[in-house]
Chimera marker file (.cmm) of the C-alpha trace (Angstrom):
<marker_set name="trace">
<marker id="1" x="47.264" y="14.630" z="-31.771" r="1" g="1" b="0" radius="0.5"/>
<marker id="2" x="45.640" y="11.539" z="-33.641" r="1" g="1" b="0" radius="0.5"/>
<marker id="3" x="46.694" y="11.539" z="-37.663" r="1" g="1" b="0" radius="0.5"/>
<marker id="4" x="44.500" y="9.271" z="-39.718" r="1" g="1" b="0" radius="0.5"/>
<marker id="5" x="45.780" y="7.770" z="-43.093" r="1" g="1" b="0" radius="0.5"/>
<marker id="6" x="43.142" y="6.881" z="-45.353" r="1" g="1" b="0" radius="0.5"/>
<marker id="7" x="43.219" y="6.575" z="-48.492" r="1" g="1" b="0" radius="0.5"/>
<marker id="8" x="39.841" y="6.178" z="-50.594" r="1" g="1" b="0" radius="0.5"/>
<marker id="9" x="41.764" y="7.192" z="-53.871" r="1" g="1" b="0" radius="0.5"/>
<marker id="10" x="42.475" y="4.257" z="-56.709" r="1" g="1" b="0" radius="0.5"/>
<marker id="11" x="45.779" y="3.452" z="-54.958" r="1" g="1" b="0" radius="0.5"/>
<marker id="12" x="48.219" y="1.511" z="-57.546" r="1" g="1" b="0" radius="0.5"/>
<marker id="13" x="49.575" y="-1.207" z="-55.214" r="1" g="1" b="0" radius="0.5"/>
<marker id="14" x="53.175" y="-2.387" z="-56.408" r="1" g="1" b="0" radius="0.5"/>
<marker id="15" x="52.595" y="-5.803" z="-58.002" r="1" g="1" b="0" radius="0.5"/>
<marker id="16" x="54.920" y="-7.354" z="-55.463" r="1" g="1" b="0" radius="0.5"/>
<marker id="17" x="52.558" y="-6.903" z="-52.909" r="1" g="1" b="0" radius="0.5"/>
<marker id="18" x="49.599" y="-9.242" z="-52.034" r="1" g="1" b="0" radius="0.5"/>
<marker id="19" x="47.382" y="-6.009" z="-52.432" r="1" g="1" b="0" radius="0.5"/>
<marker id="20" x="47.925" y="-6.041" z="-56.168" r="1" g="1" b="0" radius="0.5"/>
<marker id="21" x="46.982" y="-9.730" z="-56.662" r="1" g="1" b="0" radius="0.5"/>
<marker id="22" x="44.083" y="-9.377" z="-54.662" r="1" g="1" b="0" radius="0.5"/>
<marker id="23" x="43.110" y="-6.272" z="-56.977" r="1" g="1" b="0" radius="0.5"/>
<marker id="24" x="44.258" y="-8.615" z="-59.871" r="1" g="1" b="0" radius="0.5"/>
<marker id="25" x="41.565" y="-11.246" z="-58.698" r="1" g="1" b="0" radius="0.5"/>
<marker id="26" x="38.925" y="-8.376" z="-57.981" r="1" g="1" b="0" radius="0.5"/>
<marker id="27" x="39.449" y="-7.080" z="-61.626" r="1" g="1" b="0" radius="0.5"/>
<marker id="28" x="39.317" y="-10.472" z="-63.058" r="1" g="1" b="0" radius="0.5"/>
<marker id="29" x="35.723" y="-10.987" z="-61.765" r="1" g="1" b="0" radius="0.5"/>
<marker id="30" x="34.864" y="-7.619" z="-62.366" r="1" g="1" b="0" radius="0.5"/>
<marker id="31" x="36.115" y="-8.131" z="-66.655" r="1" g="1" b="0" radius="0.5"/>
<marker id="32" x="34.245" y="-11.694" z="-66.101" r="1" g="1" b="0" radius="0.5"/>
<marker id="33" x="30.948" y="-10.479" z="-64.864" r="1" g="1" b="0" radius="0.5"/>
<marker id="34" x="31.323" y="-7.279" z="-67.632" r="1" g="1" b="0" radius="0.5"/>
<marker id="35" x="31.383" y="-9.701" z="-70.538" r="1" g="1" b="0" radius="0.5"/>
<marker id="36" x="27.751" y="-10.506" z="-69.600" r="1" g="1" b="0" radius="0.5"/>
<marker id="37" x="26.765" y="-7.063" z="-69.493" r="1" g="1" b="0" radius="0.5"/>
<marker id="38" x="28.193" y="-5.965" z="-72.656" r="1" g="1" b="0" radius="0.5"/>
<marker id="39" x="27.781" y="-7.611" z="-75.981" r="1" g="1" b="0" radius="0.5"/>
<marker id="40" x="30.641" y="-6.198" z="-77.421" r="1" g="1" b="0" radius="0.5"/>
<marker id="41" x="33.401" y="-7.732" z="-75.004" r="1" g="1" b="0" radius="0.5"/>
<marker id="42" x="34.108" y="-11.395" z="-75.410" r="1" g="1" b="0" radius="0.5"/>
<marker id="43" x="35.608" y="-13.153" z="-72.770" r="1" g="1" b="0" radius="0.5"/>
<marker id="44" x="36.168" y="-16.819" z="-73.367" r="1" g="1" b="0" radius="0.5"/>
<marker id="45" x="36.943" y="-18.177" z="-70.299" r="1" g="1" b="0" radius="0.5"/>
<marker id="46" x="37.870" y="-17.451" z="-66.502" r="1" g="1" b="0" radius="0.5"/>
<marker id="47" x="41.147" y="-18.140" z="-67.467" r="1" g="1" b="0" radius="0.5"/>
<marker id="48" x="40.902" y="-15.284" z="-70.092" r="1" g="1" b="0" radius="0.5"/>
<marker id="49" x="39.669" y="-12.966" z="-68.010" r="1" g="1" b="0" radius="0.5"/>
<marker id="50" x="42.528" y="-14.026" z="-65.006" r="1" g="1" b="0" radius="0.5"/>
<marker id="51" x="44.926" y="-13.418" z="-68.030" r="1" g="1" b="0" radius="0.5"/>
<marker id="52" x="43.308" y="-10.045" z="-69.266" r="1" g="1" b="0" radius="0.5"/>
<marker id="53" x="43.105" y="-8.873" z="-65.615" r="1" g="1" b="0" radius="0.5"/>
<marker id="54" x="47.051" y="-9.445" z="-64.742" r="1" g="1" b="0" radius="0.5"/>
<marker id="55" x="48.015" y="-7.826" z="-68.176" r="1" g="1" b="0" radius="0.5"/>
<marker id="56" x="45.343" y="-4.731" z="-67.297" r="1" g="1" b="0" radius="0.5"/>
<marker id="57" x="47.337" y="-4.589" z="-63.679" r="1" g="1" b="0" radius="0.5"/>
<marker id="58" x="50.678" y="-5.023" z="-65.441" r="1" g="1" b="0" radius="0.5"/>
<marker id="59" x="50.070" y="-2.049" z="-67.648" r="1" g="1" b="0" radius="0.5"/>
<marker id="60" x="48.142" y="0.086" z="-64.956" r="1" g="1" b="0" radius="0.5"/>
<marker id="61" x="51.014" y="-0.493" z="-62.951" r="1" g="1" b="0" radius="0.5"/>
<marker id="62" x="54.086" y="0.486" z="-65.527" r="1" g="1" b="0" radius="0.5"/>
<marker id="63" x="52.564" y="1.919" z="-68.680" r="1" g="1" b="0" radius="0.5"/>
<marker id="64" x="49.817" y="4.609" z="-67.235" r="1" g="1" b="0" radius="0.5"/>
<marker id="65" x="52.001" y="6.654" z="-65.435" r="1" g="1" b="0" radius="0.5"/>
<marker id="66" x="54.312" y="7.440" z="-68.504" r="1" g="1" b="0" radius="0.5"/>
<marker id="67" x="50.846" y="8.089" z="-70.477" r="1" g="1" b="0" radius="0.5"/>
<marker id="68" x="49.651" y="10.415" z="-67.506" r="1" g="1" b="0" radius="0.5"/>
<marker id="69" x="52.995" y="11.781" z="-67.852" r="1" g="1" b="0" radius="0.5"/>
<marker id="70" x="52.587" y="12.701" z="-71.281" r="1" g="1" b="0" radius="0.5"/>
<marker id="71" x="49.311" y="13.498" z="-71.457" r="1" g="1" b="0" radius="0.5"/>
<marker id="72" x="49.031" y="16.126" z="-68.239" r="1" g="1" b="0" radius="0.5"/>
<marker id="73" x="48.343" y="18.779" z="-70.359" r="1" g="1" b="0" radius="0.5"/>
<marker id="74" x="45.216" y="16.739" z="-71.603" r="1" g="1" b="0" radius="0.5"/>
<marker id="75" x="44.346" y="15.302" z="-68.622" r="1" g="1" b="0" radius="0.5"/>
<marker id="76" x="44.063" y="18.869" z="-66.884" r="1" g="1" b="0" radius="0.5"/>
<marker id="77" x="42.263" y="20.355" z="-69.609" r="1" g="1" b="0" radius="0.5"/>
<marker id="78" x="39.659" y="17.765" z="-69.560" r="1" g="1" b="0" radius="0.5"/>
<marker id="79" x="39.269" y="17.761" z="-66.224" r="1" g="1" b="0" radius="0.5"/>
<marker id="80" x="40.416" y="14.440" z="-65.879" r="1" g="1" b="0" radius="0.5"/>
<marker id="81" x="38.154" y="13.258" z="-68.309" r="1" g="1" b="0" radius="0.5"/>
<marker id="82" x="41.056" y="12.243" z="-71.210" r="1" g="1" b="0" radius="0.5"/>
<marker id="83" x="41.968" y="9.337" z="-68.862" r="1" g="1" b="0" radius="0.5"/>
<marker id="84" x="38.753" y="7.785" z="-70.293" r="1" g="1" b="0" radius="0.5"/>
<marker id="85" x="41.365" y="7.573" z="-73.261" r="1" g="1" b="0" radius="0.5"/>
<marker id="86" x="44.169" y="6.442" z="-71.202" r="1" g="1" b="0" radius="0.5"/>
<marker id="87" x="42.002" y="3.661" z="-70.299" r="1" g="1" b="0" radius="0.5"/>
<marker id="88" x="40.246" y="2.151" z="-73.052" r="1" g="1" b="0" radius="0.5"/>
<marker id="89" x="43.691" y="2.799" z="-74.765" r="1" g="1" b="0" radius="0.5"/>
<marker id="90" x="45.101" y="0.043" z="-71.870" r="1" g="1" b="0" radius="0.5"/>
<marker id="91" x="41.926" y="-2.007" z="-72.424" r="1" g="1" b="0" radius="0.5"/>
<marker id="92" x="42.849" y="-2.202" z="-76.318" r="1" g="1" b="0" radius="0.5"/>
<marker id="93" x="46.072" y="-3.110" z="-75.805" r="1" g="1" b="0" radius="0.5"/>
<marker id="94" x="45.270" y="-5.763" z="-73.785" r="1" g="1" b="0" radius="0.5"/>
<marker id="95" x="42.797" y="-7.058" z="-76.181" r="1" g="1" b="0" radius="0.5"/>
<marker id="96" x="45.373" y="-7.036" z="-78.871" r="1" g="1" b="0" radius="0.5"/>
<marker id="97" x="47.546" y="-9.051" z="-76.370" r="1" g="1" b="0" radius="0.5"/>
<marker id="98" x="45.380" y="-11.335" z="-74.921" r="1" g="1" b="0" radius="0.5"/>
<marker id="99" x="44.108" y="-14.080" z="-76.789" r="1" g="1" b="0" radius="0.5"/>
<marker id="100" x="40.345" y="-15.247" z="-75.482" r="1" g="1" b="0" radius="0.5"/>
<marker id="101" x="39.954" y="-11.379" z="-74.570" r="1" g="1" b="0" radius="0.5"/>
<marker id="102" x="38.200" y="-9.073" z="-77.161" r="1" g="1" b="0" radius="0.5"/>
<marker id="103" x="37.098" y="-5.329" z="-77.324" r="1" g="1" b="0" radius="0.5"/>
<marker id="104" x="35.741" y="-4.742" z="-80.818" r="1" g="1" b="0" radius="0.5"/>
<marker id="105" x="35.860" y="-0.850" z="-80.960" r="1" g="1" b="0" radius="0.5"/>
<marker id="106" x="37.459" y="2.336" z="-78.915" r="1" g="1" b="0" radius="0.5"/>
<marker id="107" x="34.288" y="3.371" z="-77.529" r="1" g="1" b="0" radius="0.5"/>
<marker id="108" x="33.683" y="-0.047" z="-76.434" r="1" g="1" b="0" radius="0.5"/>
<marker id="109" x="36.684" y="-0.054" z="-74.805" r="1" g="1" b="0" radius="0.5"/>
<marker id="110" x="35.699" y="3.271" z="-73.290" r="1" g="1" b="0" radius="0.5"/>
<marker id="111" x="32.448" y="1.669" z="-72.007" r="1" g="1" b="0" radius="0.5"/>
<marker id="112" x="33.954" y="-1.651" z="-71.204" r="1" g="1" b="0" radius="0.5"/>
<marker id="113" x="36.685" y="0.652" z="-68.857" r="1" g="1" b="0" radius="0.5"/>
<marker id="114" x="33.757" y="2.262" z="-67.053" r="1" g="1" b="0" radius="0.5"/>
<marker id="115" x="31.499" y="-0.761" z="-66.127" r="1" g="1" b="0" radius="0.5"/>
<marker id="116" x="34.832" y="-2.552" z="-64.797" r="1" g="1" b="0" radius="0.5"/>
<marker id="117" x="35.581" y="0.058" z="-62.805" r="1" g="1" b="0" radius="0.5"/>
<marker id="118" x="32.160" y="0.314" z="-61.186" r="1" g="1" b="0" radius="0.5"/>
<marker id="119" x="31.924" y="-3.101" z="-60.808" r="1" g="1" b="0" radius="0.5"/>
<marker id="120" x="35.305" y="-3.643" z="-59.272" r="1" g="1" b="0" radius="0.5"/>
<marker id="121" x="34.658" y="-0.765" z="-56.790" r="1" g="1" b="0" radius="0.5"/>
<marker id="122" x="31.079" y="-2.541" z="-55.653" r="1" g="1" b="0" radius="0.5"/>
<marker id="123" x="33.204" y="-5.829" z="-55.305" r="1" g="1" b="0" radius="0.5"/>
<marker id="124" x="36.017" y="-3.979" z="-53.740" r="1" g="1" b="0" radius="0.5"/>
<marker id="125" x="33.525" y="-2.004" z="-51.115" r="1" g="1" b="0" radius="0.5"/>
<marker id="126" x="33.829" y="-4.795" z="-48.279" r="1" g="1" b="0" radius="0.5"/>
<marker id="127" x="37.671" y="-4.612" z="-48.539" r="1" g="1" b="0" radius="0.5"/>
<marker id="128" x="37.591" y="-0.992" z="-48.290" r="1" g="1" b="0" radius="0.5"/>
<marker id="129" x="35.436" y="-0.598" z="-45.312" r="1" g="1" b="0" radius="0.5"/>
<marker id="130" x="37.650" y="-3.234" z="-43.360" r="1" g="1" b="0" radius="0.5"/>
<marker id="131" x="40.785" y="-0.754" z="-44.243" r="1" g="1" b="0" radius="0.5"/>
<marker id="132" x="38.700" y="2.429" z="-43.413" r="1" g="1" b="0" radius="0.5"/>
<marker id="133" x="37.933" y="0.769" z="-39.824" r="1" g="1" b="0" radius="0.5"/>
<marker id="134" x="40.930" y="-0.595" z="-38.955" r="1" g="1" b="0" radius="0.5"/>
<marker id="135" x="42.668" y="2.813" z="-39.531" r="1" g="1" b="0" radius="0.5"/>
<marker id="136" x="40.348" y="4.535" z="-37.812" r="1" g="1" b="0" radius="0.5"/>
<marker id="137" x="39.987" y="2.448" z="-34.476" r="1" g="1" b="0" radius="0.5"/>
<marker id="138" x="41.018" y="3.198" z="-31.314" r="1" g="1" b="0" radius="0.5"/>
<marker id="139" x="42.818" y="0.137" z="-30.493" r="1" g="1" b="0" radius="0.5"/>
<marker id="140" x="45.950" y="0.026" z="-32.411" r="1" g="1" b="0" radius="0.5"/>
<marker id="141" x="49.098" y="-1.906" z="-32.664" r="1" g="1" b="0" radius="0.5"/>
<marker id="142" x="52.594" y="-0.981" z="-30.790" r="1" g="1" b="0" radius="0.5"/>
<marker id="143" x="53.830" y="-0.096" z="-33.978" r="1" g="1" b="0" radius="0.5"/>
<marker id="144" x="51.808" y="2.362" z="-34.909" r="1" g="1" b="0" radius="0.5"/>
<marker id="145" x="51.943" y="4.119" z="-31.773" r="1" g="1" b="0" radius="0.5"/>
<marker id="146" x="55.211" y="3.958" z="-31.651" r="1" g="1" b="0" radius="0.5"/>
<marker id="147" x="55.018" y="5.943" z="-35.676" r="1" g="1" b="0" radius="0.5"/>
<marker id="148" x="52.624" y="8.163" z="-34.059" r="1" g="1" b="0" radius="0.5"/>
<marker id="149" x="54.629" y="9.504" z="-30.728" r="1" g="1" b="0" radius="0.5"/>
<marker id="150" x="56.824" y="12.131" z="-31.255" r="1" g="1" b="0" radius="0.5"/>
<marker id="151" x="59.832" y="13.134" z="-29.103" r="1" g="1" b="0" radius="0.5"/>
<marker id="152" x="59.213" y="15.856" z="-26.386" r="1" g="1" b="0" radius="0.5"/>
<marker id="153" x="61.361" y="18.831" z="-27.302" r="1" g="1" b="0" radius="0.5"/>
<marker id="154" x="63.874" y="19.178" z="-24.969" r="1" g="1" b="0" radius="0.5"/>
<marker id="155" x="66.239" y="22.330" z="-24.252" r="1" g="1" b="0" radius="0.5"/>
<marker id="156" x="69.963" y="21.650" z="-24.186" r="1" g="1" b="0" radius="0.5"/>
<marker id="157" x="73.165" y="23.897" z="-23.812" r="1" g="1" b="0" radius="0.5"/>
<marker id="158" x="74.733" y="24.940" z="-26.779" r="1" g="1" b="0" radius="0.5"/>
<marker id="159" x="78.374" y="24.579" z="-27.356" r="1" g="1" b="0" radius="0.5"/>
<marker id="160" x="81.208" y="27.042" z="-27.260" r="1" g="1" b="0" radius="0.5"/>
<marker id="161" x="80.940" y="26.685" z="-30.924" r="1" g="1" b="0" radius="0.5"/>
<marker id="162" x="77.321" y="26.654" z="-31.227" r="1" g="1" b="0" radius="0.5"/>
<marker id="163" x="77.929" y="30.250" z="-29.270" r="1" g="1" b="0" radius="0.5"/>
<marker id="164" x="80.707" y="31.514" z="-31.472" r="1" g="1" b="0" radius="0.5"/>
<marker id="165" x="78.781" y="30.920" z="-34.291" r="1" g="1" b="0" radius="0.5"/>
<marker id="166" x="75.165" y="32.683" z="-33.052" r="1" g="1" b="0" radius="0.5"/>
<marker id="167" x="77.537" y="35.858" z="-31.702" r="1" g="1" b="0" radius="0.5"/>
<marker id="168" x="78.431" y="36.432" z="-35.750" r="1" g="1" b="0" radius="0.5"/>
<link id1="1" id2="2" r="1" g="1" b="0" radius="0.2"/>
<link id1="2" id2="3" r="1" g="1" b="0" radius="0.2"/>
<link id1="3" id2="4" r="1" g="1" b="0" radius="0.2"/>
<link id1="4" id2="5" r="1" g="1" b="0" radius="0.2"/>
<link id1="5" id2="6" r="1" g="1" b="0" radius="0.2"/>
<link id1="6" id2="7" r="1" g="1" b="0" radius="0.2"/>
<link id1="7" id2="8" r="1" g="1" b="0" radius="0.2"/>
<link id1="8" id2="9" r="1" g="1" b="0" radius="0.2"/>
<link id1="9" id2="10" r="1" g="1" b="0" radius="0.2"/>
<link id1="10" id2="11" r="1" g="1" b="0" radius="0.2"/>
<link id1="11" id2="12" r="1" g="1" b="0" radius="0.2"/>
<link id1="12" id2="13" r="1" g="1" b="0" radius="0.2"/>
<link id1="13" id2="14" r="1" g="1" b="0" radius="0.2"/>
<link id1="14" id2="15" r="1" g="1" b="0" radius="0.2"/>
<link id1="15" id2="16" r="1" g="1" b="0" radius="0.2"/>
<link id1="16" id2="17" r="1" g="1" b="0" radius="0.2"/>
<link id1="17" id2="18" r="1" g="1" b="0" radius="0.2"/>
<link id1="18" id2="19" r="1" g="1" b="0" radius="0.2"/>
<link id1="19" id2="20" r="1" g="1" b="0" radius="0.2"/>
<link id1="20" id2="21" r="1" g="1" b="0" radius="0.2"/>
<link id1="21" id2="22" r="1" g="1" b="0" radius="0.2"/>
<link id1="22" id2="23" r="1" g="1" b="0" radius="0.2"/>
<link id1="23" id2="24" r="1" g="1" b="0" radius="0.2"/>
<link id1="24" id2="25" r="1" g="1" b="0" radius="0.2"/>
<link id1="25" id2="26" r="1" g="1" b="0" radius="0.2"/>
<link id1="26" id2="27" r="1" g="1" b="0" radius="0.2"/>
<link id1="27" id2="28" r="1" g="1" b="0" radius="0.2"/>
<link id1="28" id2="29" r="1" g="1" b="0" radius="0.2"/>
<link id1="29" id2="30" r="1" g="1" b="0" radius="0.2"/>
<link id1="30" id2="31" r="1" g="1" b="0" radius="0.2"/>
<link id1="31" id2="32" r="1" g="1" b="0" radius="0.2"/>
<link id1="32" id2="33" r="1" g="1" b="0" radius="0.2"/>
<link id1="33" id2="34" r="1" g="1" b="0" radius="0.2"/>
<link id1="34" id2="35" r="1" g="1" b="0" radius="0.2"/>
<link id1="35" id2="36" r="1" g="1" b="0" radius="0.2"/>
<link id1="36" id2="37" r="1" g="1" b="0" radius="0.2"/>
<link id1="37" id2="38" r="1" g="1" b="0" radius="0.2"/>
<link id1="38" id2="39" r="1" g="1" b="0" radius="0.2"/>
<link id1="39" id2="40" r="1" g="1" b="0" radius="0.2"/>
<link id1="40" id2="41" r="1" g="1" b="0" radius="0.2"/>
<link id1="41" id2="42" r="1" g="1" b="0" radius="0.2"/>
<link id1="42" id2="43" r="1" g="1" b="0" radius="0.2"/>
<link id1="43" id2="44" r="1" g="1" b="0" radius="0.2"/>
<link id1="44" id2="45" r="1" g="1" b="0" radius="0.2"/>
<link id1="45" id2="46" r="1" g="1" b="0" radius="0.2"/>
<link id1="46" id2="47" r="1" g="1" b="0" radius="0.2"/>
<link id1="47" id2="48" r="1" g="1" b="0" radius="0.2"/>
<link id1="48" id2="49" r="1" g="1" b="0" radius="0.2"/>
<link id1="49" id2="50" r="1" g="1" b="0" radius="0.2"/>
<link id1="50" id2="51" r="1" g="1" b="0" radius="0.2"/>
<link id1="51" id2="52" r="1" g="1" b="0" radius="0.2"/>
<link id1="52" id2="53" r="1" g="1" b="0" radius="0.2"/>
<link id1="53" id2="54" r="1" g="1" b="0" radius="0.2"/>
<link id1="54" id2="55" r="1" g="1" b="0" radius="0.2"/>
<link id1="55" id2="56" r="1" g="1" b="0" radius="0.2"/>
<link id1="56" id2="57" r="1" g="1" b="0" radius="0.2"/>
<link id1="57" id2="58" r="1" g="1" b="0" radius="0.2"/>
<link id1="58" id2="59" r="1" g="1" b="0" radius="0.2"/>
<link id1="59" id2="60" r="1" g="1" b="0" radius="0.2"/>
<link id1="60" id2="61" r="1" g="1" b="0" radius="0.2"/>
<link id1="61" id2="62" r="1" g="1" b="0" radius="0.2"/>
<link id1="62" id2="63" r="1" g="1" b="0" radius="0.2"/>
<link id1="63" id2="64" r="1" g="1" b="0" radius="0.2"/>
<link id1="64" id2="65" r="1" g="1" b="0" radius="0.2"/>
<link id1="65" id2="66" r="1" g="1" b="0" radius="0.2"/>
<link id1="66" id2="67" r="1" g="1" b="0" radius="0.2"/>
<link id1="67" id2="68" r="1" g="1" b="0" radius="0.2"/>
<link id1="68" id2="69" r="1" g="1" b="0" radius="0.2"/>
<link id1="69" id2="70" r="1" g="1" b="0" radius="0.2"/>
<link id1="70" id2="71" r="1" g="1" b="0" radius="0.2"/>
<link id1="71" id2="72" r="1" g="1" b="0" radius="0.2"/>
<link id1="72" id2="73" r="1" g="1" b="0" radius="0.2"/>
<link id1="73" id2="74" r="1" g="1" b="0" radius="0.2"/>
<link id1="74" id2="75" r="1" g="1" b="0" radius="0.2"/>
<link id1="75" id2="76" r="1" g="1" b="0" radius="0.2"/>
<link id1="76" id2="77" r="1" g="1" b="0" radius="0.2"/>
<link id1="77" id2="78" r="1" g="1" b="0" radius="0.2"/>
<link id1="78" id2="79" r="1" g="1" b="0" radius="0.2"/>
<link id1="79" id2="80" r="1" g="1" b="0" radius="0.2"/>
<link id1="80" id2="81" r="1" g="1" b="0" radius="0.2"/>
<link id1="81" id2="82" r="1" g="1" b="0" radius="0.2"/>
<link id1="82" id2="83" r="1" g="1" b="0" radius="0.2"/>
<link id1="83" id2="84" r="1" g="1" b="0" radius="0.2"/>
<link id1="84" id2="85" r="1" g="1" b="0" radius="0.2"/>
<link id1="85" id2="86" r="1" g="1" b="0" radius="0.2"/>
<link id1="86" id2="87" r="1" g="1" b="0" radius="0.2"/>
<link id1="87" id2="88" r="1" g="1" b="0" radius="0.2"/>
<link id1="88" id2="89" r="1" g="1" b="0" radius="0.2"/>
<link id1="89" id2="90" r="1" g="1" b="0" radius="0.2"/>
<link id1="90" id2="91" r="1" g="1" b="0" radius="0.2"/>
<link id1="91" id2="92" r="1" g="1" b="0" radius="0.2"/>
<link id1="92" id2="93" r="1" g="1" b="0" radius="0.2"/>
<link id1="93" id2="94" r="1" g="1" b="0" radius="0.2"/>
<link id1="94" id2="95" r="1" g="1" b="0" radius="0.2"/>
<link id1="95" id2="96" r="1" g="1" b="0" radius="0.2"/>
<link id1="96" id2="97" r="1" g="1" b="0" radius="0.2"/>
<link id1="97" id2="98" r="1" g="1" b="0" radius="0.2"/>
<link id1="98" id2="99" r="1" g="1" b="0" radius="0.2"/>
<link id1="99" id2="100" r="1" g="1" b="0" radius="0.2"/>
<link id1="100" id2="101" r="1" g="1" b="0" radius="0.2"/>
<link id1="101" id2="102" r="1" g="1" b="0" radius="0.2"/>
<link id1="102" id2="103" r="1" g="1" b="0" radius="0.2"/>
<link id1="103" id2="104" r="1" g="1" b="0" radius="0.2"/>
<link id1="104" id2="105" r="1" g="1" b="0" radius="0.2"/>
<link id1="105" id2="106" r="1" g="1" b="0" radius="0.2"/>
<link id1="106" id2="107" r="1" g="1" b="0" radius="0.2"/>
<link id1="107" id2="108" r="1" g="1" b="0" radius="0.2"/>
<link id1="108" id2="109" r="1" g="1" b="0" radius="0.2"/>
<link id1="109" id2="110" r="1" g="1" b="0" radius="0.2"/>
<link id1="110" id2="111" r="1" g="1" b="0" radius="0.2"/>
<link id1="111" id2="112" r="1" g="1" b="0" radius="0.2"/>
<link id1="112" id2="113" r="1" g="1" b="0" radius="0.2"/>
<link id1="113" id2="114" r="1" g="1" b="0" radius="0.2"/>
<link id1="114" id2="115" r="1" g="1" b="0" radius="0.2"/>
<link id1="115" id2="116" r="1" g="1" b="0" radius="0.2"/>
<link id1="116" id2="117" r="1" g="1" b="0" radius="0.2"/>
<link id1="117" id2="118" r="1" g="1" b="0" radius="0.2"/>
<link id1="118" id2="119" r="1" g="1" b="0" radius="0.2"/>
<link id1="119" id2="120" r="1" g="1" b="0" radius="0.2"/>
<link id1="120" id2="121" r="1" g="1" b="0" radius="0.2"/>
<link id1="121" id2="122" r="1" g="1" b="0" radius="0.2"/>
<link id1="122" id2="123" r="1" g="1" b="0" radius="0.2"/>
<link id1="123" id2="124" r="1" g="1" b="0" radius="0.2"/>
<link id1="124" id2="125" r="1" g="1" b="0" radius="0.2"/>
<link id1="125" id2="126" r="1" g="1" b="0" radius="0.2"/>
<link id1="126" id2="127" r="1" g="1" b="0" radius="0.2"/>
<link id1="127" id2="128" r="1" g="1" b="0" radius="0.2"/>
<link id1="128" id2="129" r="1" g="1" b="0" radius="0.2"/>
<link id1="129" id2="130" r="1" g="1" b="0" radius="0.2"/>
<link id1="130" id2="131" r="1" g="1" b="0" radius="0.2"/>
<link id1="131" id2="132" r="1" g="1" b="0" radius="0.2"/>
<link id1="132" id2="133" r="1" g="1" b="0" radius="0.2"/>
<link id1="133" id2="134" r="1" g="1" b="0" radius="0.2"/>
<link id1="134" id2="135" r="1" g="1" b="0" radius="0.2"/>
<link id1="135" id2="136" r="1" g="1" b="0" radius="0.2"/>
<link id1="136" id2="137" r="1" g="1" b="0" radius="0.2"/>
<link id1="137" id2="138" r="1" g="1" b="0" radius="0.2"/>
<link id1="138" id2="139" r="1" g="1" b="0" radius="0.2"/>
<link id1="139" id2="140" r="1" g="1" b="0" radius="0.2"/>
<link id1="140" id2="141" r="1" g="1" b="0" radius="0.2"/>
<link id1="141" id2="142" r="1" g="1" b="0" radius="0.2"/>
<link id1="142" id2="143" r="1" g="1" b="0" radius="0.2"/>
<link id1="143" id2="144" r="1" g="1" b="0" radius="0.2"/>
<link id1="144" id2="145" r="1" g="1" b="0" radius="0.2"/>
<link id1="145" id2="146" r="1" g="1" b="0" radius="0.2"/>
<link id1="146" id2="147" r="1" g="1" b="0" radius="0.2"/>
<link id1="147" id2="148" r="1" g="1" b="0" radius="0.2"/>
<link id1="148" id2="149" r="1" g="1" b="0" radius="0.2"/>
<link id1="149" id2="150" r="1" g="1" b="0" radius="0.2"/>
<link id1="150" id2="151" r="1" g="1" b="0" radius="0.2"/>
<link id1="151" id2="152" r="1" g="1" b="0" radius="0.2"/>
<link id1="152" id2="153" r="1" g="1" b="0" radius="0.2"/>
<link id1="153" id2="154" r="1" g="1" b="0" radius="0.2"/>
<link id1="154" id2="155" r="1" g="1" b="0" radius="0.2"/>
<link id1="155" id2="156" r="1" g="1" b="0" radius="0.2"/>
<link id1="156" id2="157" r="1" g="1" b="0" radius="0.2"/>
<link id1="157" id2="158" r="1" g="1" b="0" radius="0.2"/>
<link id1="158" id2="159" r="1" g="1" b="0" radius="0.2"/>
<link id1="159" id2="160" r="1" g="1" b="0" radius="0.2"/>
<link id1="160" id2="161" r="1" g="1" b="0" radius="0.2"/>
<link id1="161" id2="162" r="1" g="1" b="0" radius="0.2"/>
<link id1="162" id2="163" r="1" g="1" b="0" radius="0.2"/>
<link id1="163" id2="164" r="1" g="1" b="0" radius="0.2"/>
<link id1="164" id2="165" r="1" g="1" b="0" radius="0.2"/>
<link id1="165" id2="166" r="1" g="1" b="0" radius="0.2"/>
<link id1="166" id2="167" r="1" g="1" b="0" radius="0.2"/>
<link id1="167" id2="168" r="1" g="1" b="0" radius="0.2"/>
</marker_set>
């Protein structure tokens, strides 16, 4: 039987692996090309927005799982919806941290969270695709079919002990 592993989810990559820098870069863009669409973002330079994206990925990657953590209760209650909060409160943060990088308000930042995240998925699509085929074709590697066998089960004799043991 065939398994397929695919995962369409917003995986958090660990930031030593090239998947998380290529996110970074993604995210970058994605905070560049918002700071046209909203007035109330400022983004001085590519640079900035380089800067703003690593600190973003940074605190995505250490900082939002203790705040999902804390905040369960919230998060289930809302269906989900309080990590609006979680977000724009990362975005702030990052404003406050980042110099060349400003979010006036909270809502902005709830706005400016929700327009990067669109436009990082749309810039992210291609990338996705290429996973979603590549796990899904037929012609694989060795080394996944090696993951994907499984040992034939095989009857043996038990031992004297083995016996001993069933018997009580």
């Amino acid at each position: 039987m065939k398994v397929f592993k695919i995962n369409l989810g917003s995986e958090n990559p660990s930031p030593t692996s090239g998947r998380f820098w290529t996110k970074t870069l993604v995210m970058a863009l994605a905070i560049f090309i918002t700071s046209f669409l909203l007035p109330c973002v400022e983004v001085d330079s590519v640079i900035s927005a380089v800067i703003a994206a690593v600190v973003i990925s940074l605190l995505n990657a250490f900082l939002k799982p203790l705040l999902m953590l804390i905040a369960a209760p919230l998060i289930m209650m809302s269906f989900g919806l309080f990590m609006l909060i979680i977000n724009a409160f990362i975005v702030i943060l990052t404003s406050h941290l980042v110099s060349g990088f400003e979010v006036s308000a909270f809502i902005d930042a709830v706005w400016f969270s929700i327009v990067v995240t669109i436009v990082s998925f749309l810039l992210d699509l291609p990338a996705k695709i290429k996973r979603v085929k590549q796990s899904i074709s037929p012609f694989q590697n060795e080394e996944n079919k090696k993951e994907d066998d499984f040992a034939e089960y095989q009857e043996v004799e038990s031992t004297e002990e083995e016996k001993d043991i069933e018997e009580k």
